[in-house]
C-alpha atoms as one frame of an Amber mdcrd trajectory, in Angstrom:
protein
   0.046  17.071   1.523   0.458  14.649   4.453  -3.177  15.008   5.666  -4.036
  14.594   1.446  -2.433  11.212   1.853  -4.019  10.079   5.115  -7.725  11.087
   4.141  -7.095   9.098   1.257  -5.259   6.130   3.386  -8.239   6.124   5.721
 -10.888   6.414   2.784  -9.548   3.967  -0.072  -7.814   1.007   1.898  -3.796
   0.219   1.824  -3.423   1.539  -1.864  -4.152   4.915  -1.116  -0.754   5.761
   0.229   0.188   5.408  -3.578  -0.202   8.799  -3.961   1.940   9.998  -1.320
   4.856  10.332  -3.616   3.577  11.922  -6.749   2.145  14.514  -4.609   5.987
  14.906  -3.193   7.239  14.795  -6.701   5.105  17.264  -8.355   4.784  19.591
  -4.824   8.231  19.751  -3.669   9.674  18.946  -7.021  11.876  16.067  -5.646
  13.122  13.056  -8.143  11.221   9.527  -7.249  14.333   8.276  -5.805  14.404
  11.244  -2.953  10.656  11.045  -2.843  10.080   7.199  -2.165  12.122   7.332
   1.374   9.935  10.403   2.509   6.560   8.206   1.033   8.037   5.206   2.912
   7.841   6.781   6.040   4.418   8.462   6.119   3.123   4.763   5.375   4.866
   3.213   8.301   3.745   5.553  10.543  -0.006   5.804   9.349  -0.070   1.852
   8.986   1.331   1.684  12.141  -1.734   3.026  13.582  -4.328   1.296  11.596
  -2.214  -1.913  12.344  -2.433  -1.227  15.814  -6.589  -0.474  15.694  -6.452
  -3.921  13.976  -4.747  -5.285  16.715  -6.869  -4.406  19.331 -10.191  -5.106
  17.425  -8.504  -8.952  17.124  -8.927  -8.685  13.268  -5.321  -8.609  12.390
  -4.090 -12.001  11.151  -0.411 -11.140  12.894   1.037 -14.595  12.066   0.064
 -13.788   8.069   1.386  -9.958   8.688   4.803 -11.530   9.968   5.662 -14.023
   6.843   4.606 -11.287   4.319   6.517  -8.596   6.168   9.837 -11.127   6.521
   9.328 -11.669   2.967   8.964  -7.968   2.074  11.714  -6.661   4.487  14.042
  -8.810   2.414  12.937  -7.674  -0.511  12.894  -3.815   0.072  16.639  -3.178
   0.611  16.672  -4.551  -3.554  14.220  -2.453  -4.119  15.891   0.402  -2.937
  19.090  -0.400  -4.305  17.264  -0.433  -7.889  16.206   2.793  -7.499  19.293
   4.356  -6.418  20.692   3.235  -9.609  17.130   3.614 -11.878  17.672   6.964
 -13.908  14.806   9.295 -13.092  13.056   9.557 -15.829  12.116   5.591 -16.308
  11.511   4.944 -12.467   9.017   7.809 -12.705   7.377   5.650 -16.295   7.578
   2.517 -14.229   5.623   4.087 -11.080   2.988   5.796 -13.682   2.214   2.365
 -15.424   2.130   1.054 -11.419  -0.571   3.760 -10.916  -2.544   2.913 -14.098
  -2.976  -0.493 -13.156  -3.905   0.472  -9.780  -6.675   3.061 -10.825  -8.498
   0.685 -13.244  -8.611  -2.446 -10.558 -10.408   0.113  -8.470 -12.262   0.991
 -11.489 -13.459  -2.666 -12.128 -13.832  -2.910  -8.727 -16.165  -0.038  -8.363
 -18.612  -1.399 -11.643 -18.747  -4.619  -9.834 -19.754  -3.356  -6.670 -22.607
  -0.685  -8.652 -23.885  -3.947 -10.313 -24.113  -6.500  -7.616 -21.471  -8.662
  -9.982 -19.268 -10.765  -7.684 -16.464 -13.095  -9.514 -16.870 -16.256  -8.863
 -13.770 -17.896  -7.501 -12.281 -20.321 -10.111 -10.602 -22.650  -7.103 -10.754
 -22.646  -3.601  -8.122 -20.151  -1.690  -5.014 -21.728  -0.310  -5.332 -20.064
   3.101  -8.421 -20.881   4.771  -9.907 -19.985   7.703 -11.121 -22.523  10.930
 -14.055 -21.249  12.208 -13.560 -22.796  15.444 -10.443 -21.667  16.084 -10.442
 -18.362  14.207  -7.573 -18.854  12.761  -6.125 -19.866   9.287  -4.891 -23.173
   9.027  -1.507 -22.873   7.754  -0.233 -25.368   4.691   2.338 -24.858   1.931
   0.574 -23.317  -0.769  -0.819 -20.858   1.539   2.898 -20.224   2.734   3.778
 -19.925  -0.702   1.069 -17.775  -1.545   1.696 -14.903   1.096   5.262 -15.159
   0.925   4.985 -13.961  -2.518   2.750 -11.585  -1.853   4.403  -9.999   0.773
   8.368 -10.309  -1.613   6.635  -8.375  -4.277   4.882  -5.405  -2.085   8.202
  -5.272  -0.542  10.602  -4.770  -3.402   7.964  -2.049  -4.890   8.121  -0.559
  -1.236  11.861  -0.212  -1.936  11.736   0.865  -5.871   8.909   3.311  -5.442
   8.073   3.870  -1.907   4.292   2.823  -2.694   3.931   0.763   0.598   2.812
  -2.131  -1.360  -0.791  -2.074   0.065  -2.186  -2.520  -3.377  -0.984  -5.563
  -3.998  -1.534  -7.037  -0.673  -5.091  -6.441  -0.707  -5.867  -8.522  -4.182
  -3.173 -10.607  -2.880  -5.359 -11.160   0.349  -8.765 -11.546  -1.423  -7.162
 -14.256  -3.341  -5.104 -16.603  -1.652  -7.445 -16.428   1.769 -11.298 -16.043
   2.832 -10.901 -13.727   5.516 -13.296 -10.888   5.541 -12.213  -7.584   4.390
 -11.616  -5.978   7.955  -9.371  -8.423   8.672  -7.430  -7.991   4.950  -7.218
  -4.515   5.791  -5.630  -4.715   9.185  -3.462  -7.487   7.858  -2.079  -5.441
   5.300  -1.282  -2.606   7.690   0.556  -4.887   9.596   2.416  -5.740   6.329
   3.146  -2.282   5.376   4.220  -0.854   8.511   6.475  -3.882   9.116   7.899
  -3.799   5.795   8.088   0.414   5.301   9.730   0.601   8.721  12.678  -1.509
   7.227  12.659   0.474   3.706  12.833   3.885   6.312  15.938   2.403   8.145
  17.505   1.321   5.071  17.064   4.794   3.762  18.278   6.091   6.893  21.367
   4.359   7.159  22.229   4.625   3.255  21.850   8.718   3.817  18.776   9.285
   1.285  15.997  10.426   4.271  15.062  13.741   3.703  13.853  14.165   7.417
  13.100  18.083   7.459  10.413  16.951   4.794   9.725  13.135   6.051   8.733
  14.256   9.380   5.914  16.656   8.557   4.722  14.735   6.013   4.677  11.566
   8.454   2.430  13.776  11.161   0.398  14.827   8.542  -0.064  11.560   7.480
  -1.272  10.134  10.538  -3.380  12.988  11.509  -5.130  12.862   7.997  -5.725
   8.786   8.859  -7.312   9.570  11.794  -9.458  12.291  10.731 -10.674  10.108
   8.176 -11.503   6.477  10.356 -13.998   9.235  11.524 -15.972   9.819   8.105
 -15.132   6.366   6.333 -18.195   4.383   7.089 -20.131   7.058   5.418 -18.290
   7.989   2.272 -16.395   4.713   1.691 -18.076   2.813  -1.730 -18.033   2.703
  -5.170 -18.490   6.582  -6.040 -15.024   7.510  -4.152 -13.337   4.027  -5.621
 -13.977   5.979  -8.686 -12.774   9.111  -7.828  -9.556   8.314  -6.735  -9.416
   5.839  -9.549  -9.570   9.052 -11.859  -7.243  10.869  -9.465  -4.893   8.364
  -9.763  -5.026   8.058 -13.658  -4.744  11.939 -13.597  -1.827  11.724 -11.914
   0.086   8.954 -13.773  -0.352  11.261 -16.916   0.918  14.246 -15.173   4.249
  12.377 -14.248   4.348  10.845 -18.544   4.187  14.816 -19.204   6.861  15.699
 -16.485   9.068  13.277 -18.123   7.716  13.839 -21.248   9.158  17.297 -21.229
């Protein structure tokens, strides 16, 4: 199930780690709460890497990466808190109606790439990039702007051990115009930053399940880097779609679970 998650990691972008817990839920038949932890740490381990290949490509925007991932590693601790203290059956409602939400963005996403349709931006982006220097020139509305990015992908990091990476992608797009390798990287940054401190907090509160974390971590990372290897070629609208159905498959398989 690990190597699932990193094919789809490596395929998809940040937001494919999403599906690391269902898979844990419906597999292993653990609740969300002892399945988030286990997700959390497969995604800091897998971003880790992808972080790091960002690093030494000199695409990841680390200054970005560390105000998002402050942000976030304050907010994950709540998160988890939350969902120590969520019953099971409406954490598992609130992470299918995260999933929806997810698979038709990529959906959208997907028709606007088939048609050539690009939205035009209504306002310029807060964070802006100096050619010159190659770097963003930093302001308060760009502050602002990734701070709450980087809260929010944190606190679901915590609540549903999603890694956040599909929020700080749109999040990215938005409020900067860097180019999409360097969103990418930056939001690995982000979620191995802020998933490392959602692992500890785990850790220390007792809810790591490490005879199934590590496994699922290795498998992770060996599935990410099997797929860097086959991404330029499959990458595009057709698998946006895909996992866009996978992911709407799997949001009604959890309604059922609950459901029953």
């Amino acid at each position: 199930m690990g190597v699932l998650v990193g094919l789809v990691l490596a395929l998809t972008g940040a937001g494919g780690a999403i599906i690391a817990v269902p898979l844990l839920v419906f597999g292993l038949h653990l609740t969300l709460a002892e399945a988030a932890p286990v997700g959390l740490l497969a995604v800091a381990l897998a971003a880790s890497t992808g972080a790091m290949l960002g690093l030494r490509s000199r695409v990841l925007r680390y200054r970005a990466a560390g105000l998002m991932a402050l942000a976030g590693g304050v907010a994950s601790p709540i998160g988890l808190w939350v969902a120590q203290r969520v019953p099971n059956a409406p954490l598992t409602a609130v992470f299918a109606m995260v999933l929806t939400i997810v698979a038709v963005r990529m959906l959208r996403q997907a028709w606007l790439e088939q048609h050539g349709a690009v939205p035009a931006a209504a306002h310029a982006p807060p964070c802006r990039l100096d050619p010159a220097a190659g770097r963003l020139r930093w302001n308060t509305p760009c502050a602002a702007a990734l701070a709450v990015a980087g809260a929010a992908a944190g606190f679901l990091s915590g609540l549903l051990g999603v890694g956040g990476g599909f929020i700080l992608v749109p999040s990215l797009l938005a409020a900067s115009d860097l180019p999409m390798k360097a969103i990418i990287a930056t939001s690995m940054g982000v979620l191995a930053l802020v998933s490392a401190v959602g692992v500890v907090g785990a850790s220390i509160a007792g809810h790591m399940q490490w005879q199934v974390g590590w496994p699922f971590a290795g498998g992770a990372l060996a599935g990410l880097l099997l797929g860097r290897r086959f991404a330029g070629r499959l990458a595009g609208p057709r698998l946006q779609q895909g996992f866009a159905l996978l992911a709407l498959g799997i949001a009604a398989g959890l309604l059922v679970k609950i459901a029953r």
